[in-house]
C-alpha positions as CSV (number, residue, x, y, z in Angstrom):
1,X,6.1,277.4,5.2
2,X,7.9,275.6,7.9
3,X,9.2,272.0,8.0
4,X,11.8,269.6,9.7
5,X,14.8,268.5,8.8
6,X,13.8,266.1,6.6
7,X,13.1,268.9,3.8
8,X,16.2,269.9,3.2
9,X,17.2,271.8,0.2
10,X,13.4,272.5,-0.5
11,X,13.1,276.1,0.2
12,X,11.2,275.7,3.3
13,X,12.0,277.3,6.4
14,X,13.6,274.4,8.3
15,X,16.0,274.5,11.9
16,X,19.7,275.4,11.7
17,X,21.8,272.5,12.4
18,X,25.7,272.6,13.3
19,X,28.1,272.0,10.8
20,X,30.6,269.1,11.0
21,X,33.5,270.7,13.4
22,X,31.2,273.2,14.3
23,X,30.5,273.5,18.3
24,X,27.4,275.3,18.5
25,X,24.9,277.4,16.7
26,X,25.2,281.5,17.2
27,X,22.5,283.0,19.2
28,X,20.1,284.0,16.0
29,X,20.3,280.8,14.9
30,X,19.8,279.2,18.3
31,X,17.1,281.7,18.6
32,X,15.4,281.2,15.1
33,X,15.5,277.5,16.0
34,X,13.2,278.2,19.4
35,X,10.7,280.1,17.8
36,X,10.6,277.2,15.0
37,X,10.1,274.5,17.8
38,X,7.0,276.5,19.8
39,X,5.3,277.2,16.0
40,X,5.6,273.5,14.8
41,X,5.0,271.8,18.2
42,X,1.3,274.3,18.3
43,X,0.7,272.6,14.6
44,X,1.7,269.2,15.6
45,X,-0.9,269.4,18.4
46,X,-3.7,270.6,16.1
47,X,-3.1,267.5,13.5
48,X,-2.9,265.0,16.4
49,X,-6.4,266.9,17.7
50,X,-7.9,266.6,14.0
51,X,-7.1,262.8,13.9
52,X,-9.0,261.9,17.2
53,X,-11.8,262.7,15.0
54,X,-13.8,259.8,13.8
55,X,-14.3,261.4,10.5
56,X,-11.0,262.4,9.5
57,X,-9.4,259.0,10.5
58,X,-11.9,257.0,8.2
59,X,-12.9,259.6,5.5
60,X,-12.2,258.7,2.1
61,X,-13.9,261.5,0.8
62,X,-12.3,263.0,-2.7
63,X,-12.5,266.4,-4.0
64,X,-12.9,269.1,-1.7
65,X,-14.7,266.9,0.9
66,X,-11.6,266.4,3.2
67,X,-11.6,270.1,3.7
68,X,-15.4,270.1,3.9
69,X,-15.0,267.8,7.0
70,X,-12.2,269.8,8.6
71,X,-14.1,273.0,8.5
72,X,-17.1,271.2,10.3
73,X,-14.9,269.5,12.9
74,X,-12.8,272.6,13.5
75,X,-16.0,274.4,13.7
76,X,-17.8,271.9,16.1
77,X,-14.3,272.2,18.3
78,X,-14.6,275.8,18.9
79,X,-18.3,275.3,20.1
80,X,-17.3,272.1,22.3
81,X,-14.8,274.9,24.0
82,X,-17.0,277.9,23.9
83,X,-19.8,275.2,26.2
């Protein structure tokens, strides 16, 4: 699982940053880091697409009826694109 930099010192993949006195990141790290940024920015757009829909922004559903509604909406999406 990825996450920002606010996880630290969770376990979860996060980005490289420089240490103190450090000047820059070696290339794996700088590279690790760019694959990090194109995987997280492609789930960042899905959640902001997910909360343009009506339902998820107002559901107070409990249970498994939050994942019940994203299945629907993600399935109403892909017909929306297919036409």
């Amino acid at each position: 699982m990825i996450a920002d930099g606010g996880y630290r010192g969770t376990g979860l993949v996060i980005p490289h940053r420089r240490e103190p006195g450090q000047a820059e990141l070696s290339a794996w790290k700088e590279q690790h880091n760019r694959s990090h940024r194109k995987v997280r920015a492609r789930v960042e757009h899905a959640f902001a697409r997910m909360k343009s829909w009506k339902i998820l922004r107002d559901c107070r559903l409990k249970g498994h009826g939050v994942h019940h509604a994203i299945l629907g909406i993600a399935r109403l999406h892909n017909l929306a694109l297919t036409g």
